[in-house]
RORO-69616 format. One record per residue (C-alpha): x, z, y. Coordinates in Angstrom, 1 decimal, decimal comma. Layout:
# residues N
REC      xx      zz      yy
REC       X       Z       Y
...
END
This chain:
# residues 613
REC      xx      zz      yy
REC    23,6     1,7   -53,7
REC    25,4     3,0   -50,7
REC    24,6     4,2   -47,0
REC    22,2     2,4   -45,1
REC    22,3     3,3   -41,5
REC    20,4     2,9   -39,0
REC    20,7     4,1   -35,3
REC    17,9     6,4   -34,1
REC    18,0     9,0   -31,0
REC    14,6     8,1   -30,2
REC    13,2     5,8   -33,1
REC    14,6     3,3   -35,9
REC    16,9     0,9   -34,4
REC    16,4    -2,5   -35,7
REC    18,9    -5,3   -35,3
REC    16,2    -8,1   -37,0
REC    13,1    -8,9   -36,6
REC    10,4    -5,9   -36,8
REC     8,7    -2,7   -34,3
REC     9,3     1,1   -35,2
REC     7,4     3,4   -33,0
REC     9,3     4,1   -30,0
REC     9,6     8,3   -28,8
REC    10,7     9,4   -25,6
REC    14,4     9,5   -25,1
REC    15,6    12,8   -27,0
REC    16,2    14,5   -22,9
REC    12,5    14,1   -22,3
REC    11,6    15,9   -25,7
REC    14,2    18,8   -25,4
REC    12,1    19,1   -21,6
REC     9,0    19,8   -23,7
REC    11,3    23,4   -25,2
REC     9,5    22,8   -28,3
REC    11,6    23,3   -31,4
REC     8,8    22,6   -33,9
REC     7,9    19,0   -31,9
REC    11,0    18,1   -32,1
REC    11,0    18,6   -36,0
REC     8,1    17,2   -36,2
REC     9,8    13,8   -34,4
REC    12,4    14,2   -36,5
REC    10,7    14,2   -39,8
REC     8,2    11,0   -38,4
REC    11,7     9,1   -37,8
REC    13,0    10,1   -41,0
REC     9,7     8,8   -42,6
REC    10,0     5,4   -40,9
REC    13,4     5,0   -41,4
REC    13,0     5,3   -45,3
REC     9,7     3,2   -45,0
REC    12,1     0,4   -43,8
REC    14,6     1,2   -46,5
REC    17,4     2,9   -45,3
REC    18,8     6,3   -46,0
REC    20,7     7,4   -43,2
REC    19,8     8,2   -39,7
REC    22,0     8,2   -37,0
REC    20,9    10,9   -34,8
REC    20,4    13,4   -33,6
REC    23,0    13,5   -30,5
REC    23,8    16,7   -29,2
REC    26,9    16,1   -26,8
REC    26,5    18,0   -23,6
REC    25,6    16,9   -20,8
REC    29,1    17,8   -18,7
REC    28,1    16,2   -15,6
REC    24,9    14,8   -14,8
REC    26,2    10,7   -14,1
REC    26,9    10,6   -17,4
REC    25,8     6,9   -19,2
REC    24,4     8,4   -22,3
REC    22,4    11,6   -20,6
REC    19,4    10,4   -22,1
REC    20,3    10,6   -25,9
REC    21,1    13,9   -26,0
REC    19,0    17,5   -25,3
REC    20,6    18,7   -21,8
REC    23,5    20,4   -21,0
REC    23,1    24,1   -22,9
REC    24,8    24,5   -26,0
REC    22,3    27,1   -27,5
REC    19,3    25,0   -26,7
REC    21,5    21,7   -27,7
REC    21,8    23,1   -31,3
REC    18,3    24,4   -31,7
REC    17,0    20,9   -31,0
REC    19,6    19,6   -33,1
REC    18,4    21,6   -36,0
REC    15,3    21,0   -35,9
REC    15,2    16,9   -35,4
REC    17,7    17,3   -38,6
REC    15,5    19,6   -40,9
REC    12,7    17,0   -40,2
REC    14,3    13,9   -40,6
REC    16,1    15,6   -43,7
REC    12,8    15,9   -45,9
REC    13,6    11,8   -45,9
REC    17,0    10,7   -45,3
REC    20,4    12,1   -44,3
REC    20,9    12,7   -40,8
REC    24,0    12,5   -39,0
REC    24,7    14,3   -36,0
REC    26,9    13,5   -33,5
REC    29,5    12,6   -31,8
REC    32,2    15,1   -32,7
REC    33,7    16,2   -29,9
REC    33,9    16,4   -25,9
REC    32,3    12,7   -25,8
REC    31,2    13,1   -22,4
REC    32,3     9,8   -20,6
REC    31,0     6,1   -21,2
REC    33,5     4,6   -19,1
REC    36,6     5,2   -20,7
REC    35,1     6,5   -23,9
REC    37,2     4,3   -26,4
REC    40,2     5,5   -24,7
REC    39,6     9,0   -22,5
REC    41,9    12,1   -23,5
REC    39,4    14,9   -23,5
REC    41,7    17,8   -22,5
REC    40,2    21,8   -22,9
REC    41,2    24,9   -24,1
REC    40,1    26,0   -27,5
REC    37,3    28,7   -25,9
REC    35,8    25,8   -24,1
REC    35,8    23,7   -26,7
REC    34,2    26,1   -29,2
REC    31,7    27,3   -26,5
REC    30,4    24,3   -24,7
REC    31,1    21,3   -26,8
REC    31,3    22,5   -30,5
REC    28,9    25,1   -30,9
REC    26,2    23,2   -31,1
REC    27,5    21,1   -34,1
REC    28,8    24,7   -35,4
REC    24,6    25,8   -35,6
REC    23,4    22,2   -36,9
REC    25,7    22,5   -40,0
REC    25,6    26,1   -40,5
REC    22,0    25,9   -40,7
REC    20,3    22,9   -41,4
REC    22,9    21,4   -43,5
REC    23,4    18,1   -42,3
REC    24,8    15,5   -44,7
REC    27,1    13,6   -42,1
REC    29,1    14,3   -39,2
REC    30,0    10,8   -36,8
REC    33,3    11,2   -34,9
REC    33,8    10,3   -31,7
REC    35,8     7,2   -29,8
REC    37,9     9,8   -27,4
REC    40,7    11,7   -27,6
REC    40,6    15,6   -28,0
REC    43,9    17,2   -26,4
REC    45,5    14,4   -27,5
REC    44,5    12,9   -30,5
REC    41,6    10,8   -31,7
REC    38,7    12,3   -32,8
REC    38,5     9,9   -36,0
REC    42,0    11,3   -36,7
REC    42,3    14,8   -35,2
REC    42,7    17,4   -37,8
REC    42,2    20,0   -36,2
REC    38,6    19,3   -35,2
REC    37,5    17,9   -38,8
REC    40,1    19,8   -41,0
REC    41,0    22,9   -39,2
REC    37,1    23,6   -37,9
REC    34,5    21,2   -39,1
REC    35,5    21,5   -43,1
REC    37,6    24,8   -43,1
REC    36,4    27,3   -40,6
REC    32,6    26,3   -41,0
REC    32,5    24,9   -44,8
REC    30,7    21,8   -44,2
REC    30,2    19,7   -47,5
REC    28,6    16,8   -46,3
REC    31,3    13,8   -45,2
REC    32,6    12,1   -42,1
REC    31,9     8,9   -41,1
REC    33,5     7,2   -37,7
REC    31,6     6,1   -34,9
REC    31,8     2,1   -35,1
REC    35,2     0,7   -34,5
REC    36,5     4,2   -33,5
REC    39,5     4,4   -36,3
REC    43,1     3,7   -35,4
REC    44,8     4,4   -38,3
REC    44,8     4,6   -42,2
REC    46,6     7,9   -43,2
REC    46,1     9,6   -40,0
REC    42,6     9,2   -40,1
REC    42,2    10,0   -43,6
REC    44,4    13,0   -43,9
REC    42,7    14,5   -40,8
REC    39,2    14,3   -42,8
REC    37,8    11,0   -42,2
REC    35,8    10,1   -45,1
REC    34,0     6,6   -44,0
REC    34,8     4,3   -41,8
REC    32,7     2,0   -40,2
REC    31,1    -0,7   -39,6
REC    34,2    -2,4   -41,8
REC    37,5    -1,5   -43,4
REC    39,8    -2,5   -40,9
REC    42,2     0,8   -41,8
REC    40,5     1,9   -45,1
REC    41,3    -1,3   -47,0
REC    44,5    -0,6   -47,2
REC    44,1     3,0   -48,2
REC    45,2     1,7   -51,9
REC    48,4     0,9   -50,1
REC    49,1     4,3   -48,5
REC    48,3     5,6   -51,6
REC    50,9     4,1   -53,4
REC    53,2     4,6   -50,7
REC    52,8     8,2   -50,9
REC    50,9     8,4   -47,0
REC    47,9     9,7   -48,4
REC    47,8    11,7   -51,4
REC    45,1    11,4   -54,2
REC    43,9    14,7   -53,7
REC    42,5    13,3   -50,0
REC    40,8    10,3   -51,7
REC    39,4    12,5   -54,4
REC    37,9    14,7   -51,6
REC    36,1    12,1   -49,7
REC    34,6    10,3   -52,7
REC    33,4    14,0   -53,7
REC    31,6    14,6   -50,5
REC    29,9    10,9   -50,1
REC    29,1    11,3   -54,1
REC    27,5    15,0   -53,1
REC    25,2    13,4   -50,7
REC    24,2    10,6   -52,5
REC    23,3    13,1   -55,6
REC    21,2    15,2   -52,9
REC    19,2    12,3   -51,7
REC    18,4    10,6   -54,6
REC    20,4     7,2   -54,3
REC    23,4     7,7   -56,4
REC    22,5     5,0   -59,5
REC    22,3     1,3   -58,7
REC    19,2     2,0   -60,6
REC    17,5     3,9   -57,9
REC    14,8     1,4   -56,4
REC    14,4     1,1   -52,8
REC    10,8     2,5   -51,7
REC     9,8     0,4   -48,7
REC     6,7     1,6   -47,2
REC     5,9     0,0   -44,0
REC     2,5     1,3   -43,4
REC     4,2     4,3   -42,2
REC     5,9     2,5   -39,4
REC     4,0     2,5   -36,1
REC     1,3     4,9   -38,0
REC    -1,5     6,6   -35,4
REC    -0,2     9,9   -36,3
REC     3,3     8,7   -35,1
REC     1,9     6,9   -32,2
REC     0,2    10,1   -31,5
REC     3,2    12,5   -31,5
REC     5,0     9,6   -29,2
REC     1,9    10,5   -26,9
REC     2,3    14,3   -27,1
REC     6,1    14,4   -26,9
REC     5,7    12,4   -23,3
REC     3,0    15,1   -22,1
REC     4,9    18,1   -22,9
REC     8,4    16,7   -21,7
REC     7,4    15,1   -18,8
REC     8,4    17,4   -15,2
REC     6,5    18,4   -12,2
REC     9,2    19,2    -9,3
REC     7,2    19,2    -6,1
REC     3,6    19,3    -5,6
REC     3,4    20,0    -1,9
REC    -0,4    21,6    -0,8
REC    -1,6    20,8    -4,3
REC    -2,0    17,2    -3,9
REC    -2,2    17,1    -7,9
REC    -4,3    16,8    -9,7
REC    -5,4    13,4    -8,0
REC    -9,7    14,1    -7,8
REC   -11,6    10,9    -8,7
REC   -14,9    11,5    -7,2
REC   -12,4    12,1    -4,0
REC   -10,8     8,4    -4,5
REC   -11,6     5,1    -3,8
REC    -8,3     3,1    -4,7
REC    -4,8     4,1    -5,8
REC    -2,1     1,9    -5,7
REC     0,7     1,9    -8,0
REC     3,8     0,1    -6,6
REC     7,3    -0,5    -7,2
REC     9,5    -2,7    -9,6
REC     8,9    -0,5   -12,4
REC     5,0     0,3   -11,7
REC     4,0    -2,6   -14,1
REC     7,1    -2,3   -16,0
REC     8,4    -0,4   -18,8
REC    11,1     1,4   -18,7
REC    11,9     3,2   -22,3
REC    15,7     3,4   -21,8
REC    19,1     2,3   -22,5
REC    19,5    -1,1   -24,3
REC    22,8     0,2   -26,7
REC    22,3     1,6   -29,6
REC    19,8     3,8   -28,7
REC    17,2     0,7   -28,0
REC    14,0     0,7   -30,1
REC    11,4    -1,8   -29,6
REC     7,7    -0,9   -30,6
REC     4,8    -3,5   -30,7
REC     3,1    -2,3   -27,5
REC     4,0     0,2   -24,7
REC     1,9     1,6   -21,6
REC     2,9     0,7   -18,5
REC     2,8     3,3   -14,9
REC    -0,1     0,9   -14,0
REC    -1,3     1,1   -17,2
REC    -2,2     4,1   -18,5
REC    -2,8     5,3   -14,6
REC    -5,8     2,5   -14,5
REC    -7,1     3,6   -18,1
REC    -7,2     7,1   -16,8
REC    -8,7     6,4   -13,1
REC   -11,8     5,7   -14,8
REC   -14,5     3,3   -13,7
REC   -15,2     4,3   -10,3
REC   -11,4     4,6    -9,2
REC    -9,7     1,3    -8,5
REC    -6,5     1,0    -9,2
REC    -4,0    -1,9    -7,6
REC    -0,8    -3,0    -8,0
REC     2,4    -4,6    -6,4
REC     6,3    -4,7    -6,7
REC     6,6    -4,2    -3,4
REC     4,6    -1,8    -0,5
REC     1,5    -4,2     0,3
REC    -0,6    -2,6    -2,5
REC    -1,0     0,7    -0,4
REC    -2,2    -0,8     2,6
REC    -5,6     0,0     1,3
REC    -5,5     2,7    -0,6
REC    -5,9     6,4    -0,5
REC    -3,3     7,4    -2,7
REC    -0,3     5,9    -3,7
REC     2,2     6,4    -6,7
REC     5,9     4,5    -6,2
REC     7,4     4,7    -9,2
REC    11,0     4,0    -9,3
REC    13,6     4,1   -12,2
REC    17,2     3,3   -13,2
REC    18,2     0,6   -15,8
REC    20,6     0,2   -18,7
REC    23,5    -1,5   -16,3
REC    23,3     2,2   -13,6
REC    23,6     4,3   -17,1
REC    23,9     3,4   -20,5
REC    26,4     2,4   -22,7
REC    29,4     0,5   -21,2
REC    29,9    -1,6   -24,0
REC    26,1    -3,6   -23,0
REC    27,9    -3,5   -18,7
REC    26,6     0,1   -18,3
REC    28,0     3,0   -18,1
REC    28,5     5,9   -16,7
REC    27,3     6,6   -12,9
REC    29,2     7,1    -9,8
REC    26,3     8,1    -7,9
REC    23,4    10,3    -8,3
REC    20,8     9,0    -5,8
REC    18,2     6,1    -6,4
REC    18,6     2,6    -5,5
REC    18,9     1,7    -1,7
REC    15,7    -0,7    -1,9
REC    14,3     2,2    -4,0
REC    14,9     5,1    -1,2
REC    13,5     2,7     1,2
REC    10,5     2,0    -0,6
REC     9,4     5,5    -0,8
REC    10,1     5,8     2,9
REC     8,0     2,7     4,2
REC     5,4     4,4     2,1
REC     5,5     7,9     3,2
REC     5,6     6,3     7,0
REC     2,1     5,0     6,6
REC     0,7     8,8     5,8
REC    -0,6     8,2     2,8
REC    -0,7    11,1     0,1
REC     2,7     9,5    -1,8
REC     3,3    10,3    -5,3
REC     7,0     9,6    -6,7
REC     7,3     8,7   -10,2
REC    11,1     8,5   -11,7
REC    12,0     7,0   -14,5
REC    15,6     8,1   -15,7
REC    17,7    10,0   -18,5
REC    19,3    12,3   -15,5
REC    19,5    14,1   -12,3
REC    18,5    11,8    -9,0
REC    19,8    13,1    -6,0
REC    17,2    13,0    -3,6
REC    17,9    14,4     0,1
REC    17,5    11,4     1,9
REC    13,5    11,4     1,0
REC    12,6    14,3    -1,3
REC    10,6    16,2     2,0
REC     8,4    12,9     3,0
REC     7,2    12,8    -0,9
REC     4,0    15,0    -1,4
REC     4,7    15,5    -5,2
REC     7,8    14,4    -7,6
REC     7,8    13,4   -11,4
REC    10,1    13,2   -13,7
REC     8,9    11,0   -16,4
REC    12,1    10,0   -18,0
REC    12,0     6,9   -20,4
REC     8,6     8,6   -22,0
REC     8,3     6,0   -25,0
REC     5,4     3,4   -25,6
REC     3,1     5,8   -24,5
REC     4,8     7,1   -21,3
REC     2,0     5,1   -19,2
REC    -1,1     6,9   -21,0
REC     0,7    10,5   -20,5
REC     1,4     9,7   -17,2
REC    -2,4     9,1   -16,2
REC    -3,5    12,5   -18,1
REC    -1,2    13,9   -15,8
REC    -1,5    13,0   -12,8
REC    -5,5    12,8   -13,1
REC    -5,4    16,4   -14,3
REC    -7,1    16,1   -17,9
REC    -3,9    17,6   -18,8
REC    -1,2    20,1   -17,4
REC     2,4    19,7   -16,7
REC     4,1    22,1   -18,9
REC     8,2    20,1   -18,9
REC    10,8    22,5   -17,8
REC    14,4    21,0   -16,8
REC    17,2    21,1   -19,3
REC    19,7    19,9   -16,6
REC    20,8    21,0   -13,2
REC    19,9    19,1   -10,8
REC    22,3    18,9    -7,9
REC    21,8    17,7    -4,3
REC    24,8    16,2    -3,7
REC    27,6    14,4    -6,3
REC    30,1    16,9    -4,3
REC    28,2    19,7    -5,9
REC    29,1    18,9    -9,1
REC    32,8    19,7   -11,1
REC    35,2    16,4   -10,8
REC    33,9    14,0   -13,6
REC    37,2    11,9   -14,4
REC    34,5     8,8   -16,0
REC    37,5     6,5   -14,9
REC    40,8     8,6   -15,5
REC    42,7     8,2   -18,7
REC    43,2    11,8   -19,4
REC    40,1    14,5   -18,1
REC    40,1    18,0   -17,6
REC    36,7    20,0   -19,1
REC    36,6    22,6   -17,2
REC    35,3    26,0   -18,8
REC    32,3    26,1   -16,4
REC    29,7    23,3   -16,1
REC    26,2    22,9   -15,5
REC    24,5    26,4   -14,0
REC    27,4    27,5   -15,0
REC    29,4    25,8   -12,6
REC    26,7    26,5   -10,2
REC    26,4    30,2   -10,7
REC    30,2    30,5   -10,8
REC    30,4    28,7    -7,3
REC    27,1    30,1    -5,9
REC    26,0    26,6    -5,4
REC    22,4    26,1    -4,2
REC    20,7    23,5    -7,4
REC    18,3    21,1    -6,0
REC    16,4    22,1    -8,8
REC    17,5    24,9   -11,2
REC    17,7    24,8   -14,8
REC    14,7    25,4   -16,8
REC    12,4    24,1   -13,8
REC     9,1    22,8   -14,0
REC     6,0    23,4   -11,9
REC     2,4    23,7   -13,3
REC    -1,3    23,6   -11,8
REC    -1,6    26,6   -12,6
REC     0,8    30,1   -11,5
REC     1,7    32,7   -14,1
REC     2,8    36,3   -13,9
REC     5,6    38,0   -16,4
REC     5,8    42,0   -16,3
REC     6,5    44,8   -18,5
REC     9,7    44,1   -20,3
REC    10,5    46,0   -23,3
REC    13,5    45,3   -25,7
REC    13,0    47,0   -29,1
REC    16,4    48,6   -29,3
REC    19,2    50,2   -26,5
REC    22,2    50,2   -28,8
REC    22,2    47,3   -31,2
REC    25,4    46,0   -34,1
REC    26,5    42,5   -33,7
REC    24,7    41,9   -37,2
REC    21,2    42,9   -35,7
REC    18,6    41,0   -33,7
REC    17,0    42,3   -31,0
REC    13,5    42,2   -29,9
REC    12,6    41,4   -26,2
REC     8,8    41,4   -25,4
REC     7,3    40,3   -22,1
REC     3,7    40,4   -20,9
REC     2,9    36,6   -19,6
REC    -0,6    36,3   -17,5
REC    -2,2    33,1   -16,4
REC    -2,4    33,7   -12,8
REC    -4,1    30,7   -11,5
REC    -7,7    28,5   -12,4
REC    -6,9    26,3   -15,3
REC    -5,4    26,3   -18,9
REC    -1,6    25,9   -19,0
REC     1,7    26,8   -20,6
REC     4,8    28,8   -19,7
REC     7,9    28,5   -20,3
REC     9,1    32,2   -20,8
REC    13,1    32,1   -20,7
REC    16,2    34,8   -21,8
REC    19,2    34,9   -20,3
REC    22,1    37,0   -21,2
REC    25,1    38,5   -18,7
REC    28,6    40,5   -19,0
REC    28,2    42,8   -16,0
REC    31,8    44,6   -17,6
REC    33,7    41,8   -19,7
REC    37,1    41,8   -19,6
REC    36,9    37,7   -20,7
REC    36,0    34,8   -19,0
REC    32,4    34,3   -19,2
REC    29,6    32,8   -18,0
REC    27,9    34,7   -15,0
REC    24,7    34,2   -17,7
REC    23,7    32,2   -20,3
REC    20,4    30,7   -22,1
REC    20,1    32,6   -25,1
REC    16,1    32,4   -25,9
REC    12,6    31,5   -24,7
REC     9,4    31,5   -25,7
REC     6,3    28,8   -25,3
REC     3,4    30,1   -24,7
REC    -0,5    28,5   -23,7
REC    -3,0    30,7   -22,0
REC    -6,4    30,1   -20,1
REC    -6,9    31,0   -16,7
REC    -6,0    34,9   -16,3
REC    -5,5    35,5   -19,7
REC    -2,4    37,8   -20,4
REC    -0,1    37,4   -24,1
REC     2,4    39,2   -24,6
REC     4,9    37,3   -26,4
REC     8,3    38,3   -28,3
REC    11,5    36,5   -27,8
REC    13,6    37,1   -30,7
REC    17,9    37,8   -29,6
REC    20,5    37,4   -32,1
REC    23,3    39,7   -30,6
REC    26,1    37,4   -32,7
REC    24,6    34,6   -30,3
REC    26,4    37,0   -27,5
REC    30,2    36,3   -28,9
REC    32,3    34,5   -26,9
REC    35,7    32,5   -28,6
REC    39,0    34,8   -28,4
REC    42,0    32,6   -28,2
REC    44,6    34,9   -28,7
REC    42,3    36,8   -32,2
REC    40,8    32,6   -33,0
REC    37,9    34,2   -34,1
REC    34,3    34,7   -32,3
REC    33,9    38,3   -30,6
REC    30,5    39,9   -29,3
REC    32,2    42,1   -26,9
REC    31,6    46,3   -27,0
REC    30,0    46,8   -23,9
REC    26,3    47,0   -22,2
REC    24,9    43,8   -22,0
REC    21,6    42,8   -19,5
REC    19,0    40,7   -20,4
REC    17,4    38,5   -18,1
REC    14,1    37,1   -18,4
REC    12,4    34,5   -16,2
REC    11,0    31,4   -15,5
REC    14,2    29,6   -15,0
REC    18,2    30,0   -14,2
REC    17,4    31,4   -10,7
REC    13,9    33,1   -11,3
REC    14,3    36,0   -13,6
REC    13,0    38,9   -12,3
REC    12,8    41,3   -15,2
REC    15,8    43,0   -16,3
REC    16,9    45,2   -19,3
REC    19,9    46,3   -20,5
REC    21,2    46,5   -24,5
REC    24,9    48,4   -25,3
REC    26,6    46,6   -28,1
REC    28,7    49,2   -30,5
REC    32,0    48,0   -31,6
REC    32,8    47,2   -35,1
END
């Protein structure tokens, strides 16, 4: 038996007939900052990929986001390396208790447009920092089986065929044992691509069937086959289909199960954002309302992402409208319309607006990447002609990234982001907005207010610079005003954070450190905080972030209860990459810890000296 892939960022891809449950896109779930739901997602699509009879999944993705009009935004978990890998890990210790996982797409693929062809060029720091740390933590520890390469070019060579990210790094510096396979149709060569540590590629043997050849020839030595068949032979042992006598256990009961549908459910409550709520508008009262109308294209419409490789089709999904009449109850109506004439008699009215696969998605299906940030003309305009009547307007977006917003953001009286939330994104939306839950999503993206804000992109040069900064990097290292900072997300309810105490003053760079933080539920209903840590090099000598995320905590409390909750700090998460030693360094100096509620809202302070070694 050999590999049988399947695609899966947000649920089993199937190219024939059949329905797999469909989760929100992997941004909306890194938005809930829940490592152990995101395992949990990960082991359910594990499940149902091996209940459909296949043994590999394709996910999870943890590129970066590098700038926010980037196509494939939604498949991966933000733009932050640390939190990248920690989601990473954990959709890959989940799905591993089923199938292999494969985690990709090794490295800097961060443009759609000219992804097949796009020279990716940064300096080693940057690329160890921002673009391969992340995969450095998802096979250091949760063992992966498989590592997909990417289409583009790193500093000038192929990432199917570039040895220094596969040989060099991947299996020398970090040991991996699993194999390599290629994204699909990314090789360009035989004994390039094979020397530099591609092991499979796919979906056919265009180069690889003549590896005999190179053989022979003396291009490719028998020690570099030998390799490869080890590693794909190593995995196959580990997961149990190395004999042609291994049976195929197809369970389809487990496909679509309640307890999957379920998590879908949870995964679009937890991740879904609250960004403006102007006088408390939310949650809507229904012994206060008569009629709310739900209008837009999307409003009766589901949107649950990109229609690439990424697409997953489920037997059912909820609808805005939907799940906004189911929880409006008996005595609220609820009405409907594409365009504004629903609101005419109503008391509240949501406009839900989203983007499709052709403004961002992958290019291959006429998407791509996006030039601009904002909403659709006929979109903005829509929100306008509803705000204009007075009516309390509620803004619904559907998306996998950033939406610029100045042109209307101050005649909305609240803002959600729901992003493509999965076949239940309509039922999660009417908990929400009718209050029988709280928001509790927190941004895992900057969100800018203009394009200008953000670095160059380069989605339609041949040859792209990274810059070392991006994200709130970028922002902080410009002082740039974010729309909406990193790590934002507004609840019903306020909290407080106070007495910061860090469990050491001098620490080694093989300790962890202790941060603790006293979180009270300031407000009049149940909900959840997002406590975050962020470090800073008052004193390097390097180039370094002004700070960096480098833990959080989660934590659910009932009106003016106080927790205090412990954030645990690995200080060899503090290293930064020293070109000139090629080795990671935590740096001898004091270092302060930041803690907050977001990237520009940390108001406690400590300070931790690191000793040399």
């Amino acid at each position: 038996r050999g590999f049988k892939f399947r695609d899966g960022p947000r649920g089993v891809r199937l190219l024939e007939d059949g329905t797999s449950t469909c989760f929100p896109v992997a941004v909306a779930r890194a938005a809930t900052w829940e490592f152990d739901l995101e395992k949990r997602v990960g082991r359910a699509i594990g499940l149902e990929t091996k209940g459909l009879g296949h043994n590999v999944i394709l996910a999870p993705t943890i590129n970066t986001l590098r700038h926010p009009g980037h196509g494939r935004a939604q498949e991966s978990y933000g733009e932050d390396p640390w939190l990248l890998g920690h989601m990473g890990i954990a959709f890959t210790e989940g799905a591993q208790e089923h199938v292999a996982a494969c985690v990709k797409h090794l490295a800097g693929n961060n443009i759609e447009d000219t992804r097949m062809t796009n020279n990716a060029v940064m300096d080693e720091q940057t690329l160890r920092e921002n673009y391969m740390r992340q995969f450095k933590m998802v096979v250091e520890q949760a063992d992966v089986a498989c590592v997909m390469s990417a289409y583009n070019k790193v500093n000038g060579f192929y990432c199917s065929e570039n040895n220094h990210l596969l040989s060099d790094i991947l299996k020398g510096e970090w040991q991996f044992p699993g194999f390599v396979v290629s994204d699909w149709f990314a090789a360009k060569s035989t004994a390039e691509s094979a020397n530099a540590g591609m092991d499979i590629e796919m979906p056919w043997r265009v180069y690889y069937g003549q590896l005999e050849s190179a053989v022979q020839n003396g291009s490719v030595s028998e020690d570099v086959i030998d390799e490869a068949v080890s590693r794909i032979l190593r995995i196959k042992i580990k997961f149990g289909f190395v004999s042609l006598e291994n049976k195929v256990e197809l369970d389809p009961s487990v496909v679509e199960s309640d307890e999957h549908i379920a998590l879908a459910l949870e995964a679009a409550e937890k991740g879904t954002v609250l960004l403006k709520n102007q006088d408390n508008v939310l949650p809507l009262q229904r012994d206060a309302l008569t009629t709310v109308a739900v209008v837009g294209p999307f409003a009766d419409k589901v949107r649950l992402g990109d229609d690439g490789s990424s697409k997953v089709i489920p037997s059912y999904a909820v609808t805005p409208f939907a799940g906004i009449q189911a929880a409006a109850g008996d005595g609220v109506q609820v009405v409907t319309s594409k365009d504004a004439s629903a609101a005419a008699g109503a008391d509240v009215v949501v406009v839900v607006v989203a983007l499709t696969p052709q403004d961002e998605g992958e290019a291959i299906l006429d998407g791509g990447d996006r030039d601009e940030l904002g909403l659709h003309a006929e979109d903005e305009a829509l929100i306008q002609e509803v705000a204009a009547t007075g009516k309390t307007t509620i803004v619904i977006m559907e998306a996998g990234g950033p939406i610029t917003m100045e042109a209307w953001k101050e005649q909305a009286d609240a803002i959600v982001m729901a992003w493509y939330p999965g076949m239940e994104g309509g039922t999660a939306l009417g908990s929400l907005l009718f209050g029988d839950i709280n928001f509790s999503g927190r941004l895992v993206q900057t969100w800018p207010k203009t394009l200008e804000d953000e670095p160059v992109f380069g989605n339609h040069q041949a040859e792209t610079d990274f810059n070392y900064f991006h994200g709130y990097r970028h922002f902080d290292e410009n002082d740039i005003e974010p729309l909406f900072p990193f790590g934002f997300g507004l609840s019903y309810t306020s909290f407080e954070l106070s007495n910061l105490v860090l469990s050491d003053t001098k620490v080694n760079e093989s300790d962890s450190l202790s941060v603790t933080v006293d979180v009270k539920n300031a407000g009049k209903r149940r909900g959840v905080e997002v406590v975050q840590l962020y470090a800073s090099y008052p004193n390097t000598l390097v180039r370094r972030a002004k700070m960096e995320l480098k833990g959080y905590a989660r934590v659910e409390l009932d009106a003016d209860e106080t927790k205090t909750v412990t954030i645990q700090l690995s200080v060899a998460d503090l290293a930064y990459y020293d070109m000139e030693q090629k080795k990671w360094r935590v740096e001898a100096l004091a270092h302060r810890i930041h803690v907050g509620r977001n990237a520009r809202d940390l108001p406690l302070v400590g300070e931790v000296a690191v000793n040399a070694q």
